[in-house]
Structures are given as C-alpha cells and as structure tokens.
C-alpha positions as CSV (number, residue, x, y, z in Angstrom):
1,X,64.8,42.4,-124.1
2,X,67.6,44.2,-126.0
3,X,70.8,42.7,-124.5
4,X,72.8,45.6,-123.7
5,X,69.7,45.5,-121.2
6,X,70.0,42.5,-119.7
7,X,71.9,42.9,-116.5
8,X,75.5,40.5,-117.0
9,X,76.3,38.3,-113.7
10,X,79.8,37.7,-113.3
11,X,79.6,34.4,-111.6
12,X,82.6,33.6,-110.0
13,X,82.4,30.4,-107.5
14,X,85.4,27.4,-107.6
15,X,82.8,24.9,-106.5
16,X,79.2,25.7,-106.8
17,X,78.3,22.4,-106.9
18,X,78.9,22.2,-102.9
19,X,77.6,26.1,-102.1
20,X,74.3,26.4,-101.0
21,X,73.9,30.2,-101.2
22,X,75.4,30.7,-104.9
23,X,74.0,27.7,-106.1
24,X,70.3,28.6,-105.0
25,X,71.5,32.0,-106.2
26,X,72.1,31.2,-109.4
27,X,68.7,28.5,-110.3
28,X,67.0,32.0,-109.3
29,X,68.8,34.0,-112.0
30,X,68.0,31.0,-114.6
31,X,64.4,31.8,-113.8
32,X,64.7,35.2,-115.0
33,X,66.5,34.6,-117.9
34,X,65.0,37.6,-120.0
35,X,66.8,39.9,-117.5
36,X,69.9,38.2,-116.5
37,X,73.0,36.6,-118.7
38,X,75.0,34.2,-116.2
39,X,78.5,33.9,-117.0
40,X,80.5,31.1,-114.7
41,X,84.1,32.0,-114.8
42,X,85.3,28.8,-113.2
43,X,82.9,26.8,-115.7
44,X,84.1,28.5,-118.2
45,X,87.9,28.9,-117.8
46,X,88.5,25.6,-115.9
47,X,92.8,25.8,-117.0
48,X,92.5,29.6,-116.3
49,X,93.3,30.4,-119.6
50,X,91.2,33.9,-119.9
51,X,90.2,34.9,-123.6
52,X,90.7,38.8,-122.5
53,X,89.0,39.9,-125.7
54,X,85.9,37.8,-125.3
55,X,85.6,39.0,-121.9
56,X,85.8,43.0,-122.9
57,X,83.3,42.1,-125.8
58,X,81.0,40.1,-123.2
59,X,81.5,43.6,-120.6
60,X,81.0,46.1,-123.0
61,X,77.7,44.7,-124.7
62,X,76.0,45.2,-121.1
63,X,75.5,47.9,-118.9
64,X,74.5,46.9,-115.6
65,X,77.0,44.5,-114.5
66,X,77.3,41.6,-111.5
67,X,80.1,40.1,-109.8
68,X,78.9,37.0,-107.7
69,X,81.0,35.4,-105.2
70,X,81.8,34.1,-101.7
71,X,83.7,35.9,-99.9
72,X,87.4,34.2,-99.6
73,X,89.3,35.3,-96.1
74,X,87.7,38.6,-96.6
75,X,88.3,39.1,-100.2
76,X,87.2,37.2,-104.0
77,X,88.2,33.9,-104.8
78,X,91.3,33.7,-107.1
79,X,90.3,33.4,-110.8
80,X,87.9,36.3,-109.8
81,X,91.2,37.9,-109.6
82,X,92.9,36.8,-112.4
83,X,89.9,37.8,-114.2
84,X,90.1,41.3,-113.6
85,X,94.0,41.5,-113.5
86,X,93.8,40.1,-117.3
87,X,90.5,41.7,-118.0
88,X,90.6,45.5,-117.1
89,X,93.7,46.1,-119.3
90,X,95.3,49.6,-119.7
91,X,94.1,51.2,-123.0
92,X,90.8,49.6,-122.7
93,X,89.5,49.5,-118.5
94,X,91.7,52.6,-117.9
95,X,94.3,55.4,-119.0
96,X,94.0,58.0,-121.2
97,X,91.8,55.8,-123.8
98,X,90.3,53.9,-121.9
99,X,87.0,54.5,-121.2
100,X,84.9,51.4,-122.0
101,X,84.0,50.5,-118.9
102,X,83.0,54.4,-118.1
103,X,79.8,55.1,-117.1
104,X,78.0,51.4,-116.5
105,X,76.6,50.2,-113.3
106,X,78.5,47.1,-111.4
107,X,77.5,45.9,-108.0
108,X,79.0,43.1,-106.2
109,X,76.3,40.1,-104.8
110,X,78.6,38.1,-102.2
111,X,77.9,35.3,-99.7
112,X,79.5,35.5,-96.4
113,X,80.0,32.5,-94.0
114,X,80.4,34.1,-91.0
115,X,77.3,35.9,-88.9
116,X,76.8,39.8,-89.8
117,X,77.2,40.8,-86.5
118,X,81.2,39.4,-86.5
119,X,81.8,42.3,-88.8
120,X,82.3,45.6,-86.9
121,X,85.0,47.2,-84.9
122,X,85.1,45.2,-82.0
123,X,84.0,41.8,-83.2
124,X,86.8,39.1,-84.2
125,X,86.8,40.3,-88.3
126,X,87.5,44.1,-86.7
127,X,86.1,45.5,-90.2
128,X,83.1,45.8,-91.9
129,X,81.9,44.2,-95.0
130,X,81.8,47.6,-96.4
131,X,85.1,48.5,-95.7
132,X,86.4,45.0,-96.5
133,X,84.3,45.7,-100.2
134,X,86.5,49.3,-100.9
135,X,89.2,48.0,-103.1
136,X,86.3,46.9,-105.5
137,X,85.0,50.2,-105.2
138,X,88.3,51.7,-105.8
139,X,88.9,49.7,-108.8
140,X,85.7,50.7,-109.9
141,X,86.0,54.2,-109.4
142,X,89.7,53.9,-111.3
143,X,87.8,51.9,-114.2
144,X,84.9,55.1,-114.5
145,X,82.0,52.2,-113.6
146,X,79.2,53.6,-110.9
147,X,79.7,51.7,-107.8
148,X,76.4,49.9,-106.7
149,X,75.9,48.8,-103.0
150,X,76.8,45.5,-102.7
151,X,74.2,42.7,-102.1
152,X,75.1,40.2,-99.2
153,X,74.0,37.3,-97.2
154,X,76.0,36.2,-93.9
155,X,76.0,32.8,-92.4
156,X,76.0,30.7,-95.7
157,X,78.1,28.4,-94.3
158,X,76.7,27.0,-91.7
159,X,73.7,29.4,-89.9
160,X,71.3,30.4,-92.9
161,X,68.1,27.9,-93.2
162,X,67.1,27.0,-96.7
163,X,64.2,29.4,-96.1
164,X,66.6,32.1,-95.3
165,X,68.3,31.5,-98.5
166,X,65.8,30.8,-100.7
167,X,64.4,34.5,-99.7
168,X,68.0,36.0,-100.3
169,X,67.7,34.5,-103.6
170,X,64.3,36.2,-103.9
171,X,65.9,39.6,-102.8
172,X,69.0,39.1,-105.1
173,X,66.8,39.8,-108.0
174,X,64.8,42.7,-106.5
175,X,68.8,44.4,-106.1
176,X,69.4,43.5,-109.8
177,X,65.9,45.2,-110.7
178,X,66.3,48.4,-108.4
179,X,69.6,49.4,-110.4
180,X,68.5,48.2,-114.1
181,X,67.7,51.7,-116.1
C-alpha cells in the first residue's frame, strides 16, 4: 500500500507500558500494519527534544491522520502538546503559506477513565467529551485539516473488562477504515 495511504497514528501515551486500553490499542494497529504507521511520541522523544522537520515530513507524507491518547484532566497529555505547539509552525500548519496540513483527514482515538455517563450537563465533569474535544477541532479547523469524529472508550481505568477492550480495539480499526479514501 502506497504510504501516503496508510493512515499515520499519532501515538501519544507517557506510559503505555501500564495502560491497558492504549496498549491493547496499539498490538491491534501492529496487526494491520499494511494500513497503519504507529508513531510513539514519548518513545520517540524521551528528552522532549522534537525534530520539527521530521515531524512535518512524517505529517505531510500521510493523509488520514491519528492522534491517540488518554485523556489527561479532560485534555492531551503534555508532549502531545508540545508536539503540536512545535509542530504546527506558522508558514507551514498556518498563515498565509501555510497550507500543508490543508485538506487531510485527522481524528482523535482517546481513552477516557471515567464512565460515559459522567460526561453531560449535570453529571460531576458538567461537559461532554465532545465539547471537552473542540479546541482540537478548532485547531484543526485553523490548520485547514477535516475534522473526523473522535473515537473513544470510557472507563479504561478501572470499569472496562479485557473483553470490552479488546472489542474497542477491534472497533478502533473499523473508525480508521470508515475514514481511509
């Protein structure tokens, strides 16, 4: 499969060793190698030291793009951060040249520890994961990338059953596939 094909997974997890979700998440991805290219920020920038221009050649070479993570106190985990702060420069993400980014497909596949039903108006978060999600969609929007519906799975820290997770993992990849052109 040509790789501009191949959808890119922005994996970005501080300790997957210890996640079950992400972690089951990810050995389904290696199974479908042909389709998906797996890129661990925190395995690959352990000192945080981001090679920007790697990163923009790694972006641009794909058009369906990924960005895996739990969900941090309602947000991404830091390097995630970082990543985009250093990544999505002006000239290149944004601005009157830039346009690279213009056009491709990103979705966000998240793992939330709380139950689903904690997320509305009157439940203790007050929000829902969709609202919670709308600076990445504003980012996006900013950046000219089409905005996918984001992929989650509640109570991965303490409720979901291996079963339940290993079917996530199973769906995960039908939510890549449905967006792939």
């Amino acid at each position: 499969m040509d790789r501009r094909m191949k959808t890119l997974v922005i994996l970005a997890h501080p300790n997957i060793a210890a996640s079950r979700v992400n972690q089951r998440w990810k050995k389904e991805l290696e199974q479908h190698a042909e389709e998906v290219h797996i890129h661990e920020l925190y395995r690959t920038y352990p000192d945080w030291s981001i090679d920007v221009v790697r990163e923009q050649k790694l972006l641009e070479a794909h058009e369906h793009i990924i960005l895996q993570f739990p969900f941090y106190w309602y947000s991404y985990p830091p390097l995630l951060k970082k990543w985009l702060d250093d990544v999505f420069t002006h000239g290149w993400a944004y601005g009157s040249k830039g346009d690279r980014l213009h056009g491709k497909r990103m979705g966000l596949a998240i793992s939330i520890g709380d139950k689903e039903g904690n997320y509305a108006k009157t439940m203790p978060v007050g929000f829902s994961v969709e609202e919670l999600v709308a600076p990445f969609k504003a980012s996006m929007n900013h950046v000219g990338v089409i905005a996918l519906p984001h992929y989650a799975v509640y109570g991965a820290s303490f409720q979901a059953t291996d079963e339940e997770i290993d079917q996530s993992a199973k769906e995960y990849i039908r939510y890549i596939r449905q967006f792939r052109k």
